[in-house]
N, C-alpha and C positions, 0 to 999 in steps of 0.2 A: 504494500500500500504506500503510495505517495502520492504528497499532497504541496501545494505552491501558497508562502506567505511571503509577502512584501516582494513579488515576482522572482525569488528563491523557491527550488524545487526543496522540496526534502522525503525522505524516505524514513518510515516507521522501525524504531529500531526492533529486533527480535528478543525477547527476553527466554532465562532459561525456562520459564515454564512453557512456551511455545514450542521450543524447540524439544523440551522434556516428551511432549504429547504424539509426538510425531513418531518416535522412538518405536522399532517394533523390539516389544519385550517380552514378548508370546515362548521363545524359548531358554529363557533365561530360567537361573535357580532361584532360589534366596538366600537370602547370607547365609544361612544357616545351614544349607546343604553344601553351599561353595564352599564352610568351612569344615566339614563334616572328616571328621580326623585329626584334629584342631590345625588343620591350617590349608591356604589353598594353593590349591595343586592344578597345573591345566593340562598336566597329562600328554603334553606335548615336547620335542624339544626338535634343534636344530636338523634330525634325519626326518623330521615327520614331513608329510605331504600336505600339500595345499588344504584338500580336502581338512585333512585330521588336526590342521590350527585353524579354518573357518569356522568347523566343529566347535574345535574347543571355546574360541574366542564367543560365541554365539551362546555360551554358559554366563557369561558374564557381562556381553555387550551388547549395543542395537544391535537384531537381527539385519539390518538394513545399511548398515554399514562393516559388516563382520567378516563379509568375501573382499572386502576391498580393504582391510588391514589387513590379511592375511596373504592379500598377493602381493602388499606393499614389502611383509616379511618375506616372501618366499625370494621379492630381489633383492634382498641382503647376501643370497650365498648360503652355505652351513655352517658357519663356524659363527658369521654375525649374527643371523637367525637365531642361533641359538643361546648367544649373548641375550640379545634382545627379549627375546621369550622368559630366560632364565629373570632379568631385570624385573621384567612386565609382573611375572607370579611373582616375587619378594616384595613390588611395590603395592600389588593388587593385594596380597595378603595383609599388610601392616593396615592398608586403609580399613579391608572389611572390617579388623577385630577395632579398626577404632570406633568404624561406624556402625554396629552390630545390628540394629534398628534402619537402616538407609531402605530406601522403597526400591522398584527395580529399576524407576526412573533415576533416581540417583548413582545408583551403581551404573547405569548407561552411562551416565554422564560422568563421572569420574574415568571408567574403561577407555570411553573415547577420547578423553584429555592424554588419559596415561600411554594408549595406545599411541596413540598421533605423537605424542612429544617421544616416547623413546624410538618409534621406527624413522623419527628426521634424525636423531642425532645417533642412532647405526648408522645411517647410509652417510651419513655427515663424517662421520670417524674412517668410515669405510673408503670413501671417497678420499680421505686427506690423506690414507696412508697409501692406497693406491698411488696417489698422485706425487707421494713422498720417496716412494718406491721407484716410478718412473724416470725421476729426476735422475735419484743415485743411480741408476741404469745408462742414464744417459750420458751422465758425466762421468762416470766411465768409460763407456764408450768411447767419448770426447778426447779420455786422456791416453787411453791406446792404441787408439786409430790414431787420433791426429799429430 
C-alpha cells in the first residue's frame, strides 16, 4: 500500500506481525518437541542432501521459505554447510531454552533471522578464503614463472 502526502509518495511500512501471518507454520514443532532430549538437534549435517536440511529446517522454520535456505546451504560446499548447520542448531538451541513459551510465529521469525545471517556470513568466509587462496596461487605463480 502507498499513499502521496505533500506530492511525496510513501509506502506503508510492514510490521512483524504482518509479516508473522504470512508464515507457513503448518509443519513446524513446538518448542517443546524441538527440545525433546533437552536440547535441539536438526539431525542434519554437512553430507546431508538438499532434501534432508529442507526437511529438517521446515521443523523449525516458514515452511515457505525453508527450500530456499537450504539451497542457499547446499552452495556453501560440505565442509561450510556443515559449519553452518552445526552454528545454526547451537544458536537455534540457546534461543529455544530461552524462549520456552515462543509461539510458532516466533520461532519463524527468529529461524529466518538466524538462518539468513549465518548462511551470508559462510558464503562470506567462504568467499574471502577462496579469494585468499587464489591470490597466494597467483603470486606464486608470478614469482616462478616470471
Amino acid at each position: 500500500m502507498s499513499f502521496s502526502v505533500n506530492n511525496r509518495s510513501a509506502a506503508a511500512t510492514t510490521t512483524t506481525q504482518q509479516t508473522a501471518s504470512t508464515a507457513d507454520t503448518s509443519k513446524m514443532e513446538s518448542v517443546k518437541d524441538l527440545l525433546s532430549g533437552g536440547s535441539f538437534k536438526m539431525g542434519v549435517d554437512g553430507t546431508s542432501d538438499f532434501n534432508a536440511v529442507s526437511d529438517a529446517f521446515k521443523r523449525f522454520s516458514d515452511g515457505n521459505s525453508a527450500d530456499g535456505y537450504a539451497l542457499m546451504a547446499e552452495g556453501l560446499g560440505k565442509d561450510f554447510k556443515g559449519k553452518m548447520l552445526a552454528s545454526v542448531e547451537k544458536k537455534m538451541d540457546a534461543w529455544l531454552k530461552e524462549n520456552p513459551n515462543a509461539t510458532p510465529a516466533k520461532v519463524a521469525e527468529k529461524a529466518k533471522s538466524l538462518l539468513m545471517n549465518e548462511t551470508v556470513m559462510f558464503q562470506t568466509m567462504k568467499n574471502t578464503i577462496t579469494q585468499m587462496a587464489n591470490d597466494a596461487i597467483s603470486r606464486m605463480r608470478d614469482t616462478f614463472e616470471g
